[in-house]
N, CA, C and O atoms as a GROMACS GRO file, in nm:
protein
  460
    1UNK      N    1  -1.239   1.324  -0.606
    1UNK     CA    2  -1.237   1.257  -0.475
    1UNK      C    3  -1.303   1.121  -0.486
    1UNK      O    4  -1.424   1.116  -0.512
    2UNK      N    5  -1.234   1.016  -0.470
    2UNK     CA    6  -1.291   0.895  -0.438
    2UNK      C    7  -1.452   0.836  -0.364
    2UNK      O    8  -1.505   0.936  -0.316
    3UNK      N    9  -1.489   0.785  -0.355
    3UNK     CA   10  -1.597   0.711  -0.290
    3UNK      C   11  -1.523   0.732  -0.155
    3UNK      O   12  -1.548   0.814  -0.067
    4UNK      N   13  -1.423   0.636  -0.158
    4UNK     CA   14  -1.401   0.573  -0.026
    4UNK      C   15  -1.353   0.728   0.058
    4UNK      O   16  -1.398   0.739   0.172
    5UNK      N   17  -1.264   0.847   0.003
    5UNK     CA   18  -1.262   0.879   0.044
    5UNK      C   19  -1.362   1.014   0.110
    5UNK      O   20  -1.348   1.095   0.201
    6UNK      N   21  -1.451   0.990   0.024
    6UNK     CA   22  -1.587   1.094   0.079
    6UNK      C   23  -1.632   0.995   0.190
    6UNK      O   24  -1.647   1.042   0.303
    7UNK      N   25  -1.653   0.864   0.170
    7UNK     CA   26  -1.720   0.835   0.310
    7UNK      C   27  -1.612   0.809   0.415
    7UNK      O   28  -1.652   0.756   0.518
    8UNK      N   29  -1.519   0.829   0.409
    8UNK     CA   30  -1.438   0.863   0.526
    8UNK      C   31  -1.430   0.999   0.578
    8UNK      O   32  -1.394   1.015   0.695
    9UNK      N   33  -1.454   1.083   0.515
    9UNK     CA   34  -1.469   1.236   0.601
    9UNK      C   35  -1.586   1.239   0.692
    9UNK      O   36  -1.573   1.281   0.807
   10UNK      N   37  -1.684   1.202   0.651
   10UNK     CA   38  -1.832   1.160   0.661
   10UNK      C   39  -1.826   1.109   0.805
   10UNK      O   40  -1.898   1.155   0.893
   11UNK      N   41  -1.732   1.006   0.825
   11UNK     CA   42  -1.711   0.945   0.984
   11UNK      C   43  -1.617   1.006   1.037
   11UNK      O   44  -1.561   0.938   1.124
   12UNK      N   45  -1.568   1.122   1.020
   12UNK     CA   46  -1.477   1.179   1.131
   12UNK      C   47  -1.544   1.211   1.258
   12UNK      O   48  -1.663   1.223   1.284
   13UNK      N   49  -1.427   1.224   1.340
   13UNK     CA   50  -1.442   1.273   1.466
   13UNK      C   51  -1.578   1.361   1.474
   13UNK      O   52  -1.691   1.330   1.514
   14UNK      N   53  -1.529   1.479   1.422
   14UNK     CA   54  -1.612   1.589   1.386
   14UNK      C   55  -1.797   1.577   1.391
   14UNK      O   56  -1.875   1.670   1.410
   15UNK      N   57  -1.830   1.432   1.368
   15UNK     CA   58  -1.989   1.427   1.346
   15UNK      C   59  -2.032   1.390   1.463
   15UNK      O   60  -1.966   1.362   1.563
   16UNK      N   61  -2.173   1.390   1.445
   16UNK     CA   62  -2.210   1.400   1.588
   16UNK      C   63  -2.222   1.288   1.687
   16UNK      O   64  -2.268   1.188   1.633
   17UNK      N   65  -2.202   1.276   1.785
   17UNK     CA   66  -2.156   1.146   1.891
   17UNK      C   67  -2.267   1.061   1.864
   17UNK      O   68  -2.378   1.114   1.862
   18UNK      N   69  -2.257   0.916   1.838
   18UNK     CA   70  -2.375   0.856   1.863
   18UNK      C   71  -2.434   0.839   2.004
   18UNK      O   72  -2.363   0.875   2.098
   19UNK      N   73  -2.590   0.773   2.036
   19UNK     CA   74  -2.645   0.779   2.112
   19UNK      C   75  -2.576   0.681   2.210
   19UNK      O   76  -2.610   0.683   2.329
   20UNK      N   77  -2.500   0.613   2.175
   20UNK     CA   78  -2.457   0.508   2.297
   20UNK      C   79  -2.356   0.566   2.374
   20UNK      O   80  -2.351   0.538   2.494
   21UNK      N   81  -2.255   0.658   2.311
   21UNK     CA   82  -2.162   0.730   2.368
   21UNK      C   83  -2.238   0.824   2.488
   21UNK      O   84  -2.213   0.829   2.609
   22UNK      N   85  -2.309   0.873   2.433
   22UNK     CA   86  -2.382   0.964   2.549
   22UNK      C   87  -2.444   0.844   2.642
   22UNK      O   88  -2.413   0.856   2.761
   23UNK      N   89  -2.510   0.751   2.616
   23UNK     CA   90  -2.571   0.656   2.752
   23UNK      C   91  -2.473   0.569   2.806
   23UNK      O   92  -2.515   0.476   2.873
   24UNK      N   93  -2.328   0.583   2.788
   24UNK     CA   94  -2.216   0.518   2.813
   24UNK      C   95  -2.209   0.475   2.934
   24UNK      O   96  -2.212   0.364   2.987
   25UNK      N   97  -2.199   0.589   2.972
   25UNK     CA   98  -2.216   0.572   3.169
   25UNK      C   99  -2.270   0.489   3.244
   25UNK      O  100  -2.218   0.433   3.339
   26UNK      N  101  -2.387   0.477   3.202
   26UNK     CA  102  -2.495   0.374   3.238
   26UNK      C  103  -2.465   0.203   3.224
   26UNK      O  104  -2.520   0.112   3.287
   27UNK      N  105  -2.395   0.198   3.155
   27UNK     CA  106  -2.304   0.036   3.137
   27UNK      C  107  -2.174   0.011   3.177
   27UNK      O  108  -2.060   0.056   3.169
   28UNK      N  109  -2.236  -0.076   3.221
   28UNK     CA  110  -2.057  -0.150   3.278
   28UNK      C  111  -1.914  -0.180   3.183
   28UNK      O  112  -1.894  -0.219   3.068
   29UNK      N  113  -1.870  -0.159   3.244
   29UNK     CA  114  -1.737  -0.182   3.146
   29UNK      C  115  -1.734  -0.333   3.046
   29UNK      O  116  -1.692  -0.331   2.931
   30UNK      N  117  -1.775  -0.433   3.098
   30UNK     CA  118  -1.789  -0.571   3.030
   30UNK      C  119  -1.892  -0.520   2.892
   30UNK      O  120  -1.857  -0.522   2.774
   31UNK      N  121  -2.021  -0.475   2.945
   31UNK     CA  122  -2.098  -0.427   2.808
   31UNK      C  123  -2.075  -0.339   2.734
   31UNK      O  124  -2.145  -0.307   2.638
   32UNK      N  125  -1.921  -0.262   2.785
   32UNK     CA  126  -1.911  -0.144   2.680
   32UNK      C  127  -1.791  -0.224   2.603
   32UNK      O  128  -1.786  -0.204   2.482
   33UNK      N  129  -1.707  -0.301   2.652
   33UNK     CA  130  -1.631  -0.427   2.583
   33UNK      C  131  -1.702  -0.485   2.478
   33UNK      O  132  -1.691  -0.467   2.356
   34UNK      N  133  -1.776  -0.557   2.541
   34UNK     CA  134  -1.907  -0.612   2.394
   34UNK      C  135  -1.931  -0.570   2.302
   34UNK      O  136  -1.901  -0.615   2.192
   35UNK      N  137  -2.016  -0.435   2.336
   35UNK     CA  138  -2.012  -0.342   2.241
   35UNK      C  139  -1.926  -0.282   2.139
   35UNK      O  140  -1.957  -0.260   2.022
   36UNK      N  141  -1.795  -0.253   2.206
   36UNK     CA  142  -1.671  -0.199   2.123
   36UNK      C  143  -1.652  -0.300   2.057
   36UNK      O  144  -1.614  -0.269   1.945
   37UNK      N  145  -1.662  -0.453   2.079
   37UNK     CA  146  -1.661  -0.539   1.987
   37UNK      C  147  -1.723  -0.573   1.891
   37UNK      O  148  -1.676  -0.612   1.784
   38UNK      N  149  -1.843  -0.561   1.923
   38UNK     CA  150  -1.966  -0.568   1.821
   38UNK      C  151  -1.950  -0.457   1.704
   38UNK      O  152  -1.992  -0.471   1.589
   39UNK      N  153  -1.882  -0.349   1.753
   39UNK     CA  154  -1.873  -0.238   1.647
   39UNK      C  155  -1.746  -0.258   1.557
   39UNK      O  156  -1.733  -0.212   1.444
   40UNK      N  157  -1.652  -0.336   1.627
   40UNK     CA  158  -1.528  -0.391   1.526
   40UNK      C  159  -1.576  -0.515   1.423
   40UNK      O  160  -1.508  -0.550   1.327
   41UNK      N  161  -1.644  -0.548   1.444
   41UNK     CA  162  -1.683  -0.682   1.426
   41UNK      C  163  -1.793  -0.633   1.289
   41UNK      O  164  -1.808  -0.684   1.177
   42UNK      N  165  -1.851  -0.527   1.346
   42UNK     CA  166  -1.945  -0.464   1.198
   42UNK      C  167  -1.852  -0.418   1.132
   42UNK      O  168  -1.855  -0.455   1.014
   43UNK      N  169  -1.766  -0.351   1.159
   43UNK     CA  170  -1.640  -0.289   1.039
   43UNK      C  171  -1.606  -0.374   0.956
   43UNK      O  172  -1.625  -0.370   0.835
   44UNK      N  173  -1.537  -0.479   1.036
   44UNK     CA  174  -1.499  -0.585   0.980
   44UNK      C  175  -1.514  -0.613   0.822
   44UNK      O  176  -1.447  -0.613   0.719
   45UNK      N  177  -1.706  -0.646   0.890
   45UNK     CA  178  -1.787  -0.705   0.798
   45UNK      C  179  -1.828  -0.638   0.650
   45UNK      O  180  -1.857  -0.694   0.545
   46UNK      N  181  -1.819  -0.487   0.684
   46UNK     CA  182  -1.841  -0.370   0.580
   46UNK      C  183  -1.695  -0.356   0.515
   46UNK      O  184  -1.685  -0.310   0.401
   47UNK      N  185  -1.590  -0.394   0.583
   47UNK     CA  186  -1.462  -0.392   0.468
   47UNK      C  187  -1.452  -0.516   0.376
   47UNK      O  188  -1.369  -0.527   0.286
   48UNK      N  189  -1.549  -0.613   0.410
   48UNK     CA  190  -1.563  -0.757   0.332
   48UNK      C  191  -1.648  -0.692   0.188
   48UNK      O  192  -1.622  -0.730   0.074
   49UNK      N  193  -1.733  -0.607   0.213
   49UNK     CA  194  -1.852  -0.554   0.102
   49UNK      C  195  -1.732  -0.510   0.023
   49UNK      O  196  -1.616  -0.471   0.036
   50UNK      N  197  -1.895  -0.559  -0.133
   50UNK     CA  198  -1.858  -0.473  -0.220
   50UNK      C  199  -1.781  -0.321  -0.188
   50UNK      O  200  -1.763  -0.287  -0.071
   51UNK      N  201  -1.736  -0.230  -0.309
   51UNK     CA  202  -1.762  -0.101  -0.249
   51UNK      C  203  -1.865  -0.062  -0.272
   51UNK      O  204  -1.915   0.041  -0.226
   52UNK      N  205  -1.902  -0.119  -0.329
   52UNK     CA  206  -2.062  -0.020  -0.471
   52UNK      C  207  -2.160  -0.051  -0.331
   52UNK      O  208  -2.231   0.049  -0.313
   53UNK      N  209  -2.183  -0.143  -0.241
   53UNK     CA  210  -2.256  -0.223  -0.150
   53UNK      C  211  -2.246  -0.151  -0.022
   53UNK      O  212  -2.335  -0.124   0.059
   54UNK      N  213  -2.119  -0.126  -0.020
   54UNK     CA  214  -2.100  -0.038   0.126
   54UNK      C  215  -2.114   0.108   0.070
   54UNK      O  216  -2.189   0.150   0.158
   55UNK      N  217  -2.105   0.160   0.029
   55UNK     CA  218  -2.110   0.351  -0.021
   55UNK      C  219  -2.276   0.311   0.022
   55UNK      O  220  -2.332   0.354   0.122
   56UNK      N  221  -2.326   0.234  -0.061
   56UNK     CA  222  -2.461   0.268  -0.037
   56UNK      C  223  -2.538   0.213   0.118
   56UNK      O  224  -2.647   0.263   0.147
   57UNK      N  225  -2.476   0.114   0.207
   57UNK     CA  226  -2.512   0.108   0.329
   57UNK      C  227  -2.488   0.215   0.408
   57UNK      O  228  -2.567   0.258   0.492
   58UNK      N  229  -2.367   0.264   0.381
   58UNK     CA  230  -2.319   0.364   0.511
   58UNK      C  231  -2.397   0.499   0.459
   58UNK      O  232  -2.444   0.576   0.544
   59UNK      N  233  -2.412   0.529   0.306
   59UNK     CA  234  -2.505   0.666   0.304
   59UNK      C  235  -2.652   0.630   0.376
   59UNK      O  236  -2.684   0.684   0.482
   60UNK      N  237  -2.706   0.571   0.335
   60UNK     CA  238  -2.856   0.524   0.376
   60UNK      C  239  -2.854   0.516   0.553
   60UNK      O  240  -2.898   0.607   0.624
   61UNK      N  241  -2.786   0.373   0.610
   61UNK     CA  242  -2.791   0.338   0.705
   61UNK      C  243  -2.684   0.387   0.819
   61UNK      O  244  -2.677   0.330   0.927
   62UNK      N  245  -2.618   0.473   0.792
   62UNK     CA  246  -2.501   0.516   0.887
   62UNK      C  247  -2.543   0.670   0.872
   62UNK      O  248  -2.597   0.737   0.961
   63UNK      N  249  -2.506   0.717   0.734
   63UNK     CA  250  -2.530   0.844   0.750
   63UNK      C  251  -2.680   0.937   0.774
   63UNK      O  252  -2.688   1.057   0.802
   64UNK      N  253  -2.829   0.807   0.744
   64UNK     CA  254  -2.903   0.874   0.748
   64UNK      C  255  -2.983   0.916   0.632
   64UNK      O  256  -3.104   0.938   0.634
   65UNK      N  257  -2.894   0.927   0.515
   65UNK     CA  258  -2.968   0.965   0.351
   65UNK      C  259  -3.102   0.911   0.319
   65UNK      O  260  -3.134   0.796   0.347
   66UNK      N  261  -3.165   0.982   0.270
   66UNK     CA  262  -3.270   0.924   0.183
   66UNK      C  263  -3.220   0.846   0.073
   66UNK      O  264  -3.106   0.873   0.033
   67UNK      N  265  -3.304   0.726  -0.001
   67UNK     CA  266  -3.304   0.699  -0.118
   67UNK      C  267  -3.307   0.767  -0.213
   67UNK      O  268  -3.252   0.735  -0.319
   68UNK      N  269  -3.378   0.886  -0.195
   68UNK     CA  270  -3.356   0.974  -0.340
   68UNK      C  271  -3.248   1.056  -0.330
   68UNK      O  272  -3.202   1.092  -0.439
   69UNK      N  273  -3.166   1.117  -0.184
   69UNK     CA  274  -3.036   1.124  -0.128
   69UNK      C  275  -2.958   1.064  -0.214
   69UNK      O  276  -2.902   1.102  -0.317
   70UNK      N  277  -2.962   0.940  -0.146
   70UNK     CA  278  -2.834   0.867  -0.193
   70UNK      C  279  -2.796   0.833  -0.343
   70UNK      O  280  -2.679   0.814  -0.372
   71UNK      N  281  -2.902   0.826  -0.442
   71UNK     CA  282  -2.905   0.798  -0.553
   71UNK      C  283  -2.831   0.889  -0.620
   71UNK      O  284  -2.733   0.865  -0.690
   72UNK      N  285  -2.909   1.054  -0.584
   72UNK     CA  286  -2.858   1.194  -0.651
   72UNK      C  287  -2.702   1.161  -0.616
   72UNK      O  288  -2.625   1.143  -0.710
   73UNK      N  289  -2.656   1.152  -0.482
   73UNK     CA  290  -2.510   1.168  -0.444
   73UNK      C  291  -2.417   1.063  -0.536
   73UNK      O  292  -2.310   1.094  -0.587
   74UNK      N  293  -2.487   0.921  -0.547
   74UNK     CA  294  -2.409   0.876  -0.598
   74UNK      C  295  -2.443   0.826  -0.768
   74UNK      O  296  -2.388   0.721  -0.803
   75UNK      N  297  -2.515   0.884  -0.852
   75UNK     CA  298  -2.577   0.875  -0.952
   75UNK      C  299  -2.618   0.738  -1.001
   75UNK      O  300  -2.573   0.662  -1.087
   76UNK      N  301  -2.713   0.735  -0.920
   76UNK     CA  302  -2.759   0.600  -0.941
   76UNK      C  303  -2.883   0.623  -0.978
   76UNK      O  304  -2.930   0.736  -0.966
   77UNK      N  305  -2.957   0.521  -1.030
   77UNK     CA  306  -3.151   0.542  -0.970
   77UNK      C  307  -3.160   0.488  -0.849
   77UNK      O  308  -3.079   0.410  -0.798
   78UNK      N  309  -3.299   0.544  -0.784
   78UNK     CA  310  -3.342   0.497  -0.638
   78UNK      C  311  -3.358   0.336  -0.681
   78UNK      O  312  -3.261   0.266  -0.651
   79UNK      N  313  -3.448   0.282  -0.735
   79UNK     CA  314  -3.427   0.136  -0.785
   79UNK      C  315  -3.240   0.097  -0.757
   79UNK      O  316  -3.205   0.030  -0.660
   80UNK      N  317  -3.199   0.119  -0.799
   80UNK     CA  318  -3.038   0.060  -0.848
   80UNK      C  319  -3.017   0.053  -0.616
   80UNK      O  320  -3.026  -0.046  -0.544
   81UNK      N  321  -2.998   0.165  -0.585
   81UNK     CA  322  -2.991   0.173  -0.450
   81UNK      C  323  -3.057   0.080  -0.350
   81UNK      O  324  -2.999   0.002  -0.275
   82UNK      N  325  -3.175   0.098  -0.361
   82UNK     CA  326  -3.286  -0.010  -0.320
   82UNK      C  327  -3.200  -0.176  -0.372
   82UNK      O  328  -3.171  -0.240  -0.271
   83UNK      N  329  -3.178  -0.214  -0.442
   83UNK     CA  330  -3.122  -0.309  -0.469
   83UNK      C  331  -3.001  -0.357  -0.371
   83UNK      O  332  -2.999  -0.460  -0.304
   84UNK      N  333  -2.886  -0.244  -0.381
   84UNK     CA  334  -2.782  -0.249  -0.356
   84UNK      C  335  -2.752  -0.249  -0.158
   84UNK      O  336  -2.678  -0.308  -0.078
   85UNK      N  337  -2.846  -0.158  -0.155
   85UNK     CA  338  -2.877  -0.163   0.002
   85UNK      C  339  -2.910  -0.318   0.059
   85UNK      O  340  -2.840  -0.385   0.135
   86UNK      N  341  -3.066  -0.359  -0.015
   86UNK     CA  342  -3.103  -0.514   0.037
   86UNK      C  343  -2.947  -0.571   0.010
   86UNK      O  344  -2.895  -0.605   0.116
   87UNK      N  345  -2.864  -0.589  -0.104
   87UNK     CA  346  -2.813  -0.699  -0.053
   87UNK      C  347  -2.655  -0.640   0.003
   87UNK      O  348  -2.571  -0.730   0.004
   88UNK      N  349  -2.621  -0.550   0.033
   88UNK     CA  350  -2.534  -0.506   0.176
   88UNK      C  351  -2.592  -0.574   0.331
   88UNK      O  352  -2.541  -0.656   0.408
   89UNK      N  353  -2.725  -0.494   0.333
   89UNK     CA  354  -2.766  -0.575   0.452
   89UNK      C  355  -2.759  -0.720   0.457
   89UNK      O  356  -2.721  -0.776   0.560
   90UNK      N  357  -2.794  -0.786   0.350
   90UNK     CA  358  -2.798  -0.919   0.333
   90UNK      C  359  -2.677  -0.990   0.366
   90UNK      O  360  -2.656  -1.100   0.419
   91UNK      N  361  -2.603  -0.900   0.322
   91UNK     CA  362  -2.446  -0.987   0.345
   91UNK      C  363  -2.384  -0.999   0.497
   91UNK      O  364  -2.336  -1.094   0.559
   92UNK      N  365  -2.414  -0.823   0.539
   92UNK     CA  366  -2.371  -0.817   0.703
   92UNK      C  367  -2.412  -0.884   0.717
   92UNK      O  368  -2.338  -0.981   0.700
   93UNK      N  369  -2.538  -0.917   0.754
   93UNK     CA  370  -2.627  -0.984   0.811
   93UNK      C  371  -2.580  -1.189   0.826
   93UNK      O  372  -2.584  -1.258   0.929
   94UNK      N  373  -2.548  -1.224   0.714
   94UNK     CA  374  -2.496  -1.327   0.706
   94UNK      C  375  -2.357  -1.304   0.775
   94UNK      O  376  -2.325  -1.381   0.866
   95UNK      N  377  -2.266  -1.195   0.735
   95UNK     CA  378  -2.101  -1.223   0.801
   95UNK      C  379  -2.114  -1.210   0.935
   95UNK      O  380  -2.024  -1.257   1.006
   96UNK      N  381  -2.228  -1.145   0.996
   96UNK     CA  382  -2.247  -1.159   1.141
   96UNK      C  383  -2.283  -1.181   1.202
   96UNK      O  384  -2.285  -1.149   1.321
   97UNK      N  385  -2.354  -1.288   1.109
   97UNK     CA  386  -2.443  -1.424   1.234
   97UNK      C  387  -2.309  -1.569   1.182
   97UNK      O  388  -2.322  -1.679   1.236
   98UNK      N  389  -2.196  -1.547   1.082
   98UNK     CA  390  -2.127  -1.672   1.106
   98UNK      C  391  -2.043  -1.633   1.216
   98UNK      O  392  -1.959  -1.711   1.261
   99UNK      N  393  -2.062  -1.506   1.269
   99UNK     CA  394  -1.921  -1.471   1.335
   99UNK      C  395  -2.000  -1.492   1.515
   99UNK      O  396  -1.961  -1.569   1.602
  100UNK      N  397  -2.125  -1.388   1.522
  100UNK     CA  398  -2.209  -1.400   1.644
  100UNK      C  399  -2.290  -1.532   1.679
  100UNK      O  400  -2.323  -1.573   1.791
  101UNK      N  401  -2.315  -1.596   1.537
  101UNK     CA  402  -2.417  -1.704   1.585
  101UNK      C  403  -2.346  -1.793   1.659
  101UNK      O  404  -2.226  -1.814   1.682
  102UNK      N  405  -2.498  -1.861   1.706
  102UNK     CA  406  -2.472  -2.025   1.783
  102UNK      C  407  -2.408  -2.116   1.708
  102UNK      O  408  -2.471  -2.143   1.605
  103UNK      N  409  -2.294  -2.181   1.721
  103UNK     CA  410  -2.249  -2.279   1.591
  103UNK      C  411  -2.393  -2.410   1.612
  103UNK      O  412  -2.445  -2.466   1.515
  104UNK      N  413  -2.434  -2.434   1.758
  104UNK     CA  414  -2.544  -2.511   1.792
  104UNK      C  415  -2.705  -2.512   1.667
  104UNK      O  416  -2.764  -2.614   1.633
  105UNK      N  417  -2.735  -2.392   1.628
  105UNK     CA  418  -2.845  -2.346   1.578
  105UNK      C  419  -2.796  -2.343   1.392
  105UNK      O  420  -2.872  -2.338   1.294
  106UNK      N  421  -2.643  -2.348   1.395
  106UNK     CA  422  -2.646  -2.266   1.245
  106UNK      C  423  -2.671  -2.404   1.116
  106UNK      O  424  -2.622  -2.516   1.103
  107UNK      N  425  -2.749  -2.343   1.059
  107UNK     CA  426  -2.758  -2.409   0.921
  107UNK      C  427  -2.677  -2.382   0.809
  107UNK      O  428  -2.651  -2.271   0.764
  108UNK      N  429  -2.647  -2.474   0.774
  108UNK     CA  430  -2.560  -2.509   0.678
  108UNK      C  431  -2.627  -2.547   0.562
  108UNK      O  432  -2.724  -2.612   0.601
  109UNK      N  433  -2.628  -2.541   0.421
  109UNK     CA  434  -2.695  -2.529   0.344
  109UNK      C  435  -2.646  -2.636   0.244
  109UNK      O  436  -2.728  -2.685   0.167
  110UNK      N  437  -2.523  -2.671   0.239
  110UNK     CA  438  -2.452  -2.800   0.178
  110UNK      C  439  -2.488  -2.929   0.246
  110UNK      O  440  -2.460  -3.034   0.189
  111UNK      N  441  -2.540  -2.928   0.351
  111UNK     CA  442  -2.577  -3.037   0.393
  111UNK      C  443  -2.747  -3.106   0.409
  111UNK      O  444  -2.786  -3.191   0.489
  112UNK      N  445  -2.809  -3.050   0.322
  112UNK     CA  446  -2.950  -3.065   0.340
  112UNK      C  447  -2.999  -3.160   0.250
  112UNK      O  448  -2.997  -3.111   0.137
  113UNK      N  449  -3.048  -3.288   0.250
  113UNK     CA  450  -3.053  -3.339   0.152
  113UNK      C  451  -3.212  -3.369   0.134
  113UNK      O  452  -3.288  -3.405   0.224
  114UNK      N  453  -3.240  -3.350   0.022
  114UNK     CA  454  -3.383  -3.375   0.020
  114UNK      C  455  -3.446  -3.527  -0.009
  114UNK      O  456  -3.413  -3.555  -0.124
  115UNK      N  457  -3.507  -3.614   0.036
  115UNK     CA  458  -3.532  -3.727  -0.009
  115UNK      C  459  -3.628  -3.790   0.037
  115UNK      O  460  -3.654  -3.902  -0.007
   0.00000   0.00000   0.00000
């Protein structure tokens, strides 16, 4: 069985509802729009990852795993994981502040000149 396809069983229907689904009610339709966007918008960003980068975000940070979890599951060392995690996050993190950020605020890094 594949990577990809173990962590696709992993997100079926079947698991347990997240917490926003249950506080659903409580928001207006515009913020549950947002939201449903914000959650396409993370997909997005996790089908841009490595795979080696995403197996190990979504065990850790989606599914919950420990580091010594995730390592055993995917035979790694906890070091190797620890690695691989920082720079998953690192990357969302960048694909979804070019996508969410202020174009007003964003830095650009080709343009900095020192002198």
């Amino acid at each position: 069985m594949s990577l990809e396809a173990a962590t696709e069983s992993t997100a079926s229907d079947e698991s347990i509802p997240h917490p926003e689904y249950i506080a659903a009610w409580s928001q207006s339709p515009d913020e549950l729009v947002a939201r449903n966007e914000t959650r396409g918008l993370i997909d997005d960003a996790l089908a841009q990852l490595d795979a080696k980068h995403r197996i190990v975000f979504l065990l850790r940070d989606v599914e919950g795993m420990s580091v010594k979890e995730t390592a055993a599951a995917l035979g790694l060392s906890e070091a190797n994981v620890k690695v691989r995690l920082l720079r998953a996050r690192l990357q969302l993190r960048e694909l979804l502040t070019l996508t969410l950020g202020d174009p007003e605020t964003r830095i650009e890094h080709e343009h900095h000149h020192h002198g």
